[in-house]
N, CA, C and O atoms as CSV, one atom per row, in Angstrom:
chain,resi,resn,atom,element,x,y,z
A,1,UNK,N,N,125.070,-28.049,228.747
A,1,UNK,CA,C,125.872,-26.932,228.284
A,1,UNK,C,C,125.022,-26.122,227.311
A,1,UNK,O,O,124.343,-26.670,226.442
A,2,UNK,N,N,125.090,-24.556,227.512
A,2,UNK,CA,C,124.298,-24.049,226.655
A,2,UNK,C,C,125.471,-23.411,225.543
A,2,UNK,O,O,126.695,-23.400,225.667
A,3,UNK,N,N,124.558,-22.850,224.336
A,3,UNK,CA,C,125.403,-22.386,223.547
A,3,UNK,C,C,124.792,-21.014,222.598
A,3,UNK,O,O,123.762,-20.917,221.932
A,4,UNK,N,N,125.705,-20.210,222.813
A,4,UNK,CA,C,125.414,-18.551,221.627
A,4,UNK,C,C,126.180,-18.492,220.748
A,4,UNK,O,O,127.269,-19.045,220.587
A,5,UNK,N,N,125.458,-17.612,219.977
A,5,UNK,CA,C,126.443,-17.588,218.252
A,5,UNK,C,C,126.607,-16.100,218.771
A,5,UNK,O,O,125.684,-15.511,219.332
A,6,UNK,N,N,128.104,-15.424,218.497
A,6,UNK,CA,C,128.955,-14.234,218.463
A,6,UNK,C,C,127.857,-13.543,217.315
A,6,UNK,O,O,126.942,-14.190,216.805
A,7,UNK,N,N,128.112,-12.273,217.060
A,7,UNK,CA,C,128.454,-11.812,215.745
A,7,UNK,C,C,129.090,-12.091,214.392
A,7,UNK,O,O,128.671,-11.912,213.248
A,8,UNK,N,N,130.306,-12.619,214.902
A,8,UNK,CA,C,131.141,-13.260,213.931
A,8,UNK,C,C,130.066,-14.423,213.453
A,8,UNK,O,O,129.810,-14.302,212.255
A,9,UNK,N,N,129.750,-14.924,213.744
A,9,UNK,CA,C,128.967,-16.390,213.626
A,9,UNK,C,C,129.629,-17.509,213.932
A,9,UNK,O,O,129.453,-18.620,213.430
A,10,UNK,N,N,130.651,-17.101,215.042
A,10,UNK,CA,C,131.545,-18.365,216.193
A,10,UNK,C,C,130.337,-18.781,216.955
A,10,UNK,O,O,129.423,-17.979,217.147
A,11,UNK,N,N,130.299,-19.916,217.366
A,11,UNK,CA,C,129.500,-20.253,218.466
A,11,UNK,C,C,130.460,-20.649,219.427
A,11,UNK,O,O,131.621,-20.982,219.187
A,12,UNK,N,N,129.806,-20.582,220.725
A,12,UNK,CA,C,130.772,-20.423,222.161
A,12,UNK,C,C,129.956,-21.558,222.718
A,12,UNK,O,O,128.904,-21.762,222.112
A,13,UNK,N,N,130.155,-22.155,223.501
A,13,UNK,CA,C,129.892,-23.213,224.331
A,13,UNK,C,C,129.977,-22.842,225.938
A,13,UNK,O,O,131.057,-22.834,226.529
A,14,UNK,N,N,128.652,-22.519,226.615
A,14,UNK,CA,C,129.312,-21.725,228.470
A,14,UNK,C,C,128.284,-23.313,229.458
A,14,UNK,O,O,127.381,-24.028,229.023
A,15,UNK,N,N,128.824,-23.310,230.531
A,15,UNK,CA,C,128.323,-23.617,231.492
A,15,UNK,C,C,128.605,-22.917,232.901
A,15,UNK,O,O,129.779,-22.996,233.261
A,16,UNK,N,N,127.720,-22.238,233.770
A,16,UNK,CA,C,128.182,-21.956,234.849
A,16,UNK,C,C,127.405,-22.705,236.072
A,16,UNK,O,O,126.176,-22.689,236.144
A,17,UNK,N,N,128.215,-23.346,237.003
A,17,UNK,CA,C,127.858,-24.032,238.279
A,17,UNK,C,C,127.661,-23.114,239.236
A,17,UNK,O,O,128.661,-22.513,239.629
A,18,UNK,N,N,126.575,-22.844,239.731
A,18,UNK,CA,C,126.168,-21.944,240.660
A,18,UNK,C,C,126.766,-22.381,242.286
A,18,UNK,O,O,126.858,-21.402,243.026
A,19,UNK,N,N,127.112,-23.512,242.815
A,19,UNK,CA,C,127.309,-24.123,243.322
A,19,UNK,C,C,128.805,-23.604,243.925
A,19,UNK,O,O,129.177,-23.042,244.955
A,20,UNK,N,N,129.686,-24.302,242.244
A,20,UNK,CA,C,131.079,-23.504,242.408
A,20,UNK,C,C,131.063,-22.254,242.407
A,20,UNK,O,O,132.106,-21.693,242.743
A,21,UNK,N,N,130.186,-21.639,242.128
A,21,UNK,CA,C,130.329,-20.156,240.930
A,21,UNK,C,C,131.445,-19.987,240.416
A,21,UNK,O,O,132.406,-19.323,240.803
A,22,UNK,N,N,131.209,-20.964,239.017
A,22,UNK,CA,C,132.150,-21.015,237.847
A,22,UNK,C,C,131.965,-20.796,236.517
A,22,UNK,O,O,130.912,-21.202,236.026
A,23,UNK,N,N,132.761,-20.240,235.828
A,23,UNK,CA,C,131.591,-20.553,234.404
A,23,UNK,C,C,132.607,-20.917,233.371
A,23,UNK,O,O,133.388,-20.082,232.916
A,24,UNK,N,N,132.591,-22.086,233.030
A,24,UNK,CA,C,133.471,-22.185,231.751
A,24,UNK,C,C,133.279,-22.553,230.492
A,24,UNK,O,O,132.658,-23.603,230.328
A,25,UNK,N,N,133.719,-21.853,229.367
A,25,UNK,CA,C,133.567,-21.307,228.293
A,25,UNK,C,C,133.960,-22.396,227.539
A,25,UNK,O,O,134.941,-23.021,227.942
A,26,UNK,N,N,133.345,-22.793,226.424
A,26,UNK,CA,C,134.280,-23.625,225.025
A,26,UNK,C,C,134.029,-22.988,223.622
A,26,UNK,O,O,133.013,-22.692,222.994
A,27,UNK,N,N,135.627,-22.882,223.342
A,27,UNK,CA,C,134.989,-22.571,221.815
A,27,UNK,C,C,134.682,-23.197,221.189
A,27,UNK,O,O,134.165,-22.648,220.216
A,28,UNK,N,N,134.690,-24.101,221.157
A,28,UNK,CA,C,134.211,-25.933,220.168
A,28,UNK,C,C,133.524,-26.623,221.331
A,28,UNK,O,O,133.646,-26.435,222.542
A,29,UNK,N,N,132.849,-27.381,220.717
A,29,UNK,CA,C,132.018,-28.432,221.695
A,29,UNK,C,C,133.026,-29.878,222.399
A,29,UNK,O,O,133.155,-30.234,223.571
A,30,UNK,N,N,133.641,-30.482,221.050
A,30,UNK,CA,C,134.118,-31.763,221.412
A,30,UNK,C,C,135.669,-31.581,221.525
A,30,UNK,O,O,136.477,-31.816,220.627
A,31,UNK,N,N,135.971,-31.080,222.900
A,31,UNK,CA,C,138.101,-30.046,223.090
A,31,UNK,C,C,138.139,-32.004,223.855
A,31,UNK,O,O,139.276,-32.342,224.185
A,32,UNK,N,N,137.409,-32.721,224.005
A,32,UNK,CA,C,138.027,-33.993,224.477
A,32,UNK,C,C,138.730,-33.870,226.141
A,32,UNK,O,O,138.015,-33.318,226.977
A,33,UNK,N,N,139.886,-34.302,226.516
A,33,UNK,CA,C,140.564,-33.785,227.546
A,33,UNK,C,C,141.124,-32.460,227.692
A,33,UNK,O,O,141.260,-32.031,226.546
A,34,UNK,N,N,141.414,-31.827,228.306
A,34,UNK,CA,C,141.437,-30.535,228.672
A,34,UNK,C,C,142.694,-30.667,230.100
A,34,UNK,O,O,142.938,-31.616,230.846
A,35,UNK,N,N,143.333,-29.159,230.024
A,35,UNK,CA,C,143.702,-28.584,231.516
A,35,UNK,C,C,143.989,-27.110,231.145
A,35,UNK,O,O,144.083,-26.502,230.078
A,36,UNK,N,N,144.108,-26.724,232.669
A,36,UNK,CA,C,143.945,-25.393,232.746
A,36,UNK,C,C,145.123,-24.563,233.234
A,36,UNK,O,O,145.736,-25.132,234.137
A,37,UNK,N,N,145.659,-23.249,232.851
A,37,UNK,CA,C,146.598,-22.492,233.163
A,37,UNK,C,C,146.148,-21.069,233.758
A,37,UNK,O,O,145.461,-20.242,233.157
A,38,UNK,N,N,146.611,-20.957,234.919
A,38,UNK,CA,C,146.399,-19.597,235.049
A,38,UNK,C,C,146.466,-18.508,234.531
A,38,UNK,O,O,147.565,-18.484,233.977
A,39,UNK,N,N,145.911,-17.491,234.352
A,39,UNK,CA,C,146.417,-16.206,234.077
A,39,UNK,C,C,147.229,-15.135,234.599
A,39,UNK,O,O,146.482,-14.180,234.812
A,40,UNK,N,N,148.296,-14.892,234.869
A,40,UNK,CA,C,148.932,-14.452,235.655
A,40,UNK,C,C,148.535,-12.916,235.791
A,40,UNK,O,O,149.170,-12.319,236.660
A,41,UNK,N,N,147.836,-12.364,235.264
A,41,UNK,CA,C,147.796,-10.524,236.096
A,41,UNK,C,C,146.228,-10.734,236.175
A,41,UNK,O,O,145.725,-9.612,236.246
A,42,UNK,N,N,145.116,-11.851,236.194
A,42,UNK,CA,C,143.664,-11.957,236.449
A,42,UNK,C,C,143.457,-12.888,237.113
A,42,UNK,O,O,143.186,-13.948,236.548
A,43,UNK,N,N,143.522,-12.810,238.761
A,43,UNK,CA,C,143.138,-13.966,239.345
A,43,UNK,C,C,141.787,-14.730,239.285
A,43,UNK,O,O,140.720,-14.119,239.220
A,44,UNK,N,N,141.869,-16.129,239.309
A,44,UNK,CA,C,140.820,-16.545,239.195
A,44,UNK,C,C,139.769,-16.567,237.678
A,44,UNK,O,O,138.549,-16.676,237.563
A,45,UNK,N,N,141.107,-16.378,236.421
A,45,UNK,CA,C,140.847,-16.397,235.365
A,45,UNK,C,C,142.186,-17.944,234.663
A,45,UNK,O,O,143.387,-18.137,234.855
A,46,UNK,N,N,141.630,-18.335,234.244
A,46,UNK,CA,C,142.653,-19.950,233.389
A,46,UNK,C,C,142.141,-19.606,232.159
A,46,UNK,O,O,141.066,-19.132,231.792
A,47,UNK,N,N,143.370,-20.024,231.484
A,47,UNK,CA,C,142.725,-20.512,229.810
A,47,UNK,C,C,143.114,-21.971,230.145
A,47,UNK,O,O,143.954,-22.556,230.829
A,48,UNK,N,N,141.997,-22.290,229.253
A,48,UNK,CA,C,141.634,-23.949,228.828
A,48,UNK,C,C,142.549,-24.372,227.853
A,48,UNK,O,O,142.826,-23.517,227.013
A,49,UNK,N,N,143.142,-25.571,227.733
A,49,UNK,CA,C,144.052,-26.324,226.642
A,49,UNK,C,C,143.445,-27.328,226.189
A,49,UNK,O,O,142.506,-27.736,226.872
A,50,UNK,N,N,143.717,-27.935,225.111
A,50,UNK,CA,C,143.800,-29.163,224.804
A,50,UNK,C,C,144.562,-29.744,224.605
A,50,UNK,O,O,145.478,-29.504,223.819
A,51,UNK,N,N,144.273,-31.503,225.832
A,51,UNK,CA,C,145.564,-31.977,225.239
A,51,UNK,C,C,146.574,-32.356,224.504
A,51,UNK,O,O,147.803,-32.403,224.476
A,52,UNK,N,N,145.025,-32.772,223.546
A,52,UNK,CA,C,146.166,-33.592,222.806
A,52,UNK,C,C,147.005,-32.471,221.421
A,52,UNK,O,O,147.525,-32.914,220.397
A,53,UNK,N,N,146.921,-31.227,221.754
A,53,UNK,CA,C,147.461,-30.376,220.730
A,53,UNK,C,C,147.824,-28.803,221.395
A,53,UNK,O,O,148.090,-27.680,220.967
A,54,UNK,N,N,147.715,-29.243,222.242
A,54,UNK,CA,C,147.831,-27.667,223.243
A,54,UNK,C,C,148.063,-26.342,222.842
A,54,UNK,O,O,148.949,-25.510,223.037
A,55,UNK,N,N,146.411,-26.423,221.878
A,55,UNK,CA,C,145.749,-25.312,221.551
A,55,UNK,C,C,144.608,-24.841,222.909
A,55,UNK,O,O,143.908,-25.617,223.560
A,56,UNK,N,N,144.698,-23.416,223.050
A,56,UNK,CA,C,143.583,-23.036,223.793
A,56,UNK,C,C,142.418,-23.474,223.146
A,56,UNK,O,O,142.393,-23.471,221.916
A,57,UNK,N,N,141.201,-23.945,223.963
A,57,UNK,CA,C,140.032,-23.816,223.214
A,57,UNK,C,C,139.130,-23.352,224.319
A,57,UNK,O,O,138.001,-23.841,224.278
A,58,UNK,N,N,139.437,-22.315,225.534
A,58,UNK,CA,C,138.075,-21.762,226.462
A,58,UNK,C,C,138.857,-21.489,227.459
A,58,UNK,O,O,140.042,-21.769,227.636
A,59,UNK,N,N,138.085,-20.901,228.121
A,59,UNK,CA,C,138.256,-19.927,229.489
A,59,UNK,C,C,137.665,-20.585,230.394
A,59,UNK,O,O,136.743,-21.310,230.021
A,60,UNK,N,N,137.960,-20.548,231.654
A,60,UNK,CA,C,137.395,-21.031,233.042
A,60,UNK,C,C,137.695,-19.701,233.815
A,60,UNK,O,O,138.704,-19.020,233.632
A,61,UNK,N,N,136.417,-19.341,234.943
A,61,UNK,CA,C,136.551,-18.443,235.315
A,61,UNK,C,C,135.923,-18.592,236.728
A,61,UNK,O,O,134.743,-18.909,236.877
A,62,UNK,N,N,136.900,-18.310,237.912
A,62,UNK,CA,C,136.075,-18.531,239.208
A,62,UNK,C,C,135.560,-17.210,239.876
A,62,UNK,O,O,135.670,-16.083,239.392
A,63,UNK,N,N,134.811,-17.638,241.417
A,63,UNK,CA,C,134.205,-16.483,241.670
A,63,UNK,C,C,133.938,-15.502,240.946
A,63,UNK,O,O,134.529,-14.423,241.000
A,64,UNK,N,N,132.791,-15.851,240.011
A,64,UNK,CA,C,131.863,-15.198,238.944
A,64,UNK,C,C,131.513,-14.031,239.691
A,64,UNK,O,O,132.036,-12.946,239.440
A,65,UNK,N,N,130.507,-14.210,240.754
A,65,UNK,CA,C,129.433,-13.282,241.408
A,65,UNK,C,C,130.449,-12.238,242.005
A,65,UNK,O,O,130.191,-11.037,242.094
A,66,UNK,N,N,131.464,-12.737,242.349
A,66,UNK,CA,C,132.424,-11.678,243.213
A,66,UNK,C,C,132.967,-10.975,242.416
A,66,UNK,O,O,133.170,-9.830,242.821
A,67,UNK,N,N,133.509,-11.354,240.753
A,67,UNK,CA,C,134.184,-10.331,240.263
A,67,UNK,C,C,132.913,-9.226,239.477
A,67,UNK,O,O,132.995,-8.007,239.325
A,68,UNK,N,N,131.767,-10.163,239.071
A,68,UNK,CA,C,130.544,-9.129,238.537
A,68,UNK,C,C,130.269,-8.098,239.716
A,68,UNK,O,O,129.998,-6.996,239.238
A,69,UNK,N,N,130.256,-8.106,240.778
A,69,UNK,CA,C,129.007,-7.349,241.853
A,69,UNK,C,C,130.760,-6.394,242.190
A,69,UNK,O,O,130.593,-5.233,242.566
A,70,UNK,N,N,131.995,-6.773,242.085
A,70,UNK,CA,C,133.046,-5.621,242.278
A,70,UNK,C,C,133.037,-4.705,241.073
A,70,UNK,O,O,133.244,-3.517,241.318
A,71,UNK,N,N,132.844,-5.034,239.888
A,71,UNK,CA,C,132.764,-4.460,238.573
A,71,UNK,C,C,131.657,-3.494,238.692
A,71,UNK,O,O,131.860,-2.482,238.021
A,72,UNK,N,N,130.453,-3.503,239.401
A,72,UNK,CA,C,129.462,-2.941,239.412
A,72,UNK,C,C,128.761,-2.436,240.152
A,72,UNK,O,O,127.574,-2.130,240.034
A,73,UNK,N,N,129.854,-2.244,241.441
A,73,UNK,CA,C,129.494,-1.427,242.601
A,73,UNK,C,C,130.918,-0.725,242.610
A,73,UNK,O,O,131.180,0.129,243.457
């Protein structure tokens, strides 16, 4: 998992699987167990939970390449 510091001086936590073409986001490193909820008006966009307090802590996001290359053509 790689990781960038914002502006703010948040650091974000991303991995994307080229494989799936997925990329999902953490705002903290150690969210433990996790699940995911859709977004209802962005397909193929979830926010991330945690369980054991079901606070968001990240984004999951599918077909990466398909929504970048529609954004930009």
């Amino acid at each position: 998992m790689s990781d960038l510091q914002l502006s703010s001086g948040q650091r974000v936590f991303y991995e994307y699987d080229s494989v799936q073409d997925m990329l999902c986001v953490l705002f903290r490193q150690d969210v433990g167990s996790t699940y995911n909820v859709d977004v209802s008006d962005m397909p193929g966009v979830m926010l991330r939970y945690a369980t054991a307090d079901d606070k968001v802590v990240g984004l999951t996001v599918t077909n990466v390449q398909g929504k970048l290359m529609q954004r930009l053509i």
